[in-house]
C-alpha positions as CSV (number, residue, x, y, z in Angstrom):
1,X,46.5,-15.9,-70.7
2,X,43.3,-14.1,-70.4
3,X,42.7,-11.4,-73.1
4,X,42.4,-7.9,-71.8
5,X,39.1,-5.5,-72.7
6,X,40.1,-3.0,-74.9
7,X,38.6,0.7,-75.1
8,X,37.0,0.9,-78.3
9,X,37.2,4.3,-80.2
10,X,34.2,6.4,-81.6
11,X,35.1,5.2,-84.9
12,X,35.2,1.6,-84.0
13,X,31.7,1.7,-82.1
14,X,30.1,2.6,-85.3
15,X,28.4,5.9,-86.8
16,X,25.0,4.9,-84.8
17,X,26.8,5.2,-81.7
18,X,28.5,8.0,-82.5
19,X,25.8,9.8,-84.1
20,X,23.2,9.0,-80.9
21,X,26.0,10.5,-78.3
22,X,26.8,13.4,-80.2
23,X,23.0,14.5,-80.6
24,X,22.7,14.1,-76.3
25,X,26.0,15.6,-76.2
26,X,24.2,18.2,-78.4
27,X,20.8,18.4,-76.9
28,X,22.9,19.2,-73.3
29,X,24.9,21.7,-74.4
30,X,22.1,23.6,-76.5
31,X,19.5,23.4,-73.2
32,X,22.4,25.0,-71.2
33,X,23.2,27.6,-73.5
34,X,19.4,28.3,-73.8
35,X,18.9,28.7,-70.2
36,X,22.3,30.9,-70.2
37,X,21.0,33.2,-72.5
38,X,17.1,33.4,-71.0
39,X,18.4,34.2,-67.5
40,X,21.0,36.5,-69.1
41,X,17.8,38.1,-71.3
42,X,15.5,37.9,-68.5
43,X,18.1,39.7,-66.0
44,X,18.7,42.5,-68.7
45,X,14.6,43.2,-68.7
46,X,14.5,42.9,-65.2
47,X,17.0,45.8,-64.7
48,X,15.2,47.9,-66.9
49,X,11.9,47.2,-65.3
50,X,13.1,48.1,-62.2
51,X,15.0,51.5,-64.2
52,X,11.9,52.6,-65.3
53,X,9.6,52.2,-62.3
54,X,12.6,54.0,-60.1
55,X,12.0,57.2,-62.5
56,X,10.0,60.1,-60.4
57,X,10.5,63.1,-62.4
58,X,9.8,62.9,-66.6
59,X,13.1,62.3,-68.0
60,X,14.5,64.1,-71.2
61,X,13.2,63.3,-74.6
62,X,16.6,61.2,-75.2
63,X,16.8,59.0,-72.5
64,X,12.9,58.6,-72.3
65,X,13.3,57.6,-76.2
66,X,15.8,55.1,-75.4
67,X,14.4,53.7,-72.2
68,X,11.1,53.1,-74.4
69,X,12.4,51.9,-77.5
70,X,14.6,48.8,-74.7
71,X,11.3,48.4,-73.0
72,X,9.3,47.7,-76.6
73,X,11.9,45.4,-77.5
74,X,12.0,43.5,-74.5
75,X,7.6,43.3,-74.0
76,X,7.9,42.0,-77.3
77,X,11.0,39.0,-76.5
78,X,8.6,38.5,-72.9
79,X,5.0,37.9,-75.0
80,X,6.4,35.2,-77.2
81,X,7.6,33.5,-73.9
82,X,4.3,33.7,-72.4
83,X,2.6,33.2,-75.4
84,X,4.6,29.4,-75.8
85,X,2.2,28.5,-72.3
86,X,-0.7,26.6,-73.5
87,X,-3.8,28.6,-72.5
88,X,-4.5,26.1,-70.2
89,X,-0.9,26.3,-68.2
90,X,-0.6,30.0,-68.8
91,X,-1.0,32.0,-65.2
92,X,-3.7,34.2,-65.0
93,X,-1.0,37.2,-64.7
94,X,0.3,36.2,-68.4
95,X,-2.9,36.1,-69.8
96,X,-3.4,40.2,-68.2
97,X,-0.1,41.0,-69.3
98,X,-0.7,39.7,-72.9
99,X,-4.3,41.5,-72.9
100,X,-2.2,44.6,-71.9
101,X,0.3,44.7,-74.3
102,X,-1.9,44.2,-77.2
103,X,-3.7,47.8,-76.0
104,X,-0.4,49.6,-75.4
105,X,0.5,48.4,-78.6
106,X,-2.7,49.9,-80.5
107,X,-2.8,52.8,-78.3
108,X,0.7,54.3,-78.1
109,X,1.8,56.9,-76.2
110,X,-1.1,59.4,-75.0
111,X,-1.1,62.9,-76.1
112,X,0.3,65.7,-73.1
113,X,3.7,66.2,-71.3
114,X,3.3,63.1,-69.7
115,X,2.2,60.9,-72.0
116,X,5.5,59.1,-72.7
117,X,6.4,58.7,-69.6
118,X,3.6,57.2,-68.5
119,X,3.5,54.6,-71.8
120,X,7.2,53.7,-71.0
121,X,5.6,53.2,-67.1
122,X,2.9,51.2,-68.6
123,X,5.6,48.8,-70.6
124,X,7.8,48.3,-67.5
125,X,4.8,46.9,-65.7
126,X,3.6,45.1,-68.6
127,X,7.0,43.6,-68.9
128,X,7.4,43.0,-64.8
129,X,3.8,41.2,-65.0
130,X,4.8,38.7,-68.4
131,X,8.0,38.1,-66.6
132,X,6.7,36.8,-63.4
133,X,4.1,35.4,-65.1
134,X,6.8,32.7,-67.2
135,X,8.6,32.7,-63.5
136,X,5.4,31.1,-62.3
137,X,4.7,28.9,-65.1
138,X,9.1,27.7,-64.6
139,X,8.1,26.9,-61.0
140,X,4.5,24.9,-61.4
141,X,6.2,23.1,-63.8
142,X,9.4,22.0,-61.3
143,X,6.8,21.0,-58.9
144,X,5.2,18.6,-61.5
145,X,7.8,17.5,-62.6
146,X,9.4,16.4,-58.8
147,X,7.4,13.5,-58.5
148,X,7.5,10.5,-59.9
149,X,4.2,8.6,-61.0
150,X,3.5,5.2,-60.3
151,X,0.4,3.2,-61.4
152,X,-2.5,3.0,-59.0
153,X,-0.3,4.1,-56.2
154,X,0.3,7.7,-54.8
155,X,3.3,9.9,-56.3
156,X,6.6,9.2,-55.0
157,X,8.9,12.1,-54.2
158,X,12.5,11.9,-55.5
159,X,13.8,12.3,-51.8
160,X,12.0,9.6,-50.6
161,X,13.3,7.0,-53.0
């Protein structure tokens, strides 16, 4: 009679084993999560971007307050993002947007009945620019990444496998 495999258990495979799929397990879930959370973020500044360019007449003090205070907090979430591109990889659009920020940060609002507005103006297309400018750097780096290299032979496309 032959013997029969038997499933082993996680504790019977050993703590190594265990220990190595729980950190992939781990790894997964935290990557999803992440990219849950940026689109979720990014969405959130996206539709105050397009908020505060859709504004035509100066809004009241309130709502211009709040609207500025979101936008600061989001330019500021967006510049660490596009500050994490290397210099070399960072799009020429992050590198403007990053320049930008810096000066609306020293400046602040301008003096007048419109200077608010336009700072909070300002922000949303400081904020639009970083955003497409980590948009860019997401879809250079799928491009690299869709090939496969092979030494001393050309690139091979996944599809062509």
């Amino acid at each position: 009679m032959s013997e029969q495999p038997q499933d082993t258990t996680a504790s019977e495979a050993g703590p190594g084993v265990l220990a190595a799929a729980e950190m992939a397990l781990g790894k997964t879930l935290l990557l999803q999560a992440a990219t849950v959370l940026e689109e979720h973020v990014e969405s959130a500044a996206l539709s105050l971007i397009r908020q505060a360019l859709a504004i035509r007449q100066n809004p009241g003090a309130q709502e211009l307050a709040e609207l500025t205070d979101s936008l600061l907090t989001h330019c500021a979430s967006l510049a660490v993002g596009v500050q994490t591109i290397s210099t070399e990889q960072r799009p020429t659009r992050g590198a403007g947007a990053l320049r930008d920020w810096a000066q609306l940060q020293a400046d602040g609002p301008g003096d007048g009945p419109f200077g608010p507005w336009s700072y909070a103006r300002q922000l949303a297309l400081v904020a639009r620019s970083m955003l497409q400018a980590i948009h860019e750097h997401r879809g250079a780096a799928l491009e690299r990444a869709a090939y496969i290299g092979r030494p001393s032979l050309p690139p091979l496309a996944p599809n062509s496998r």
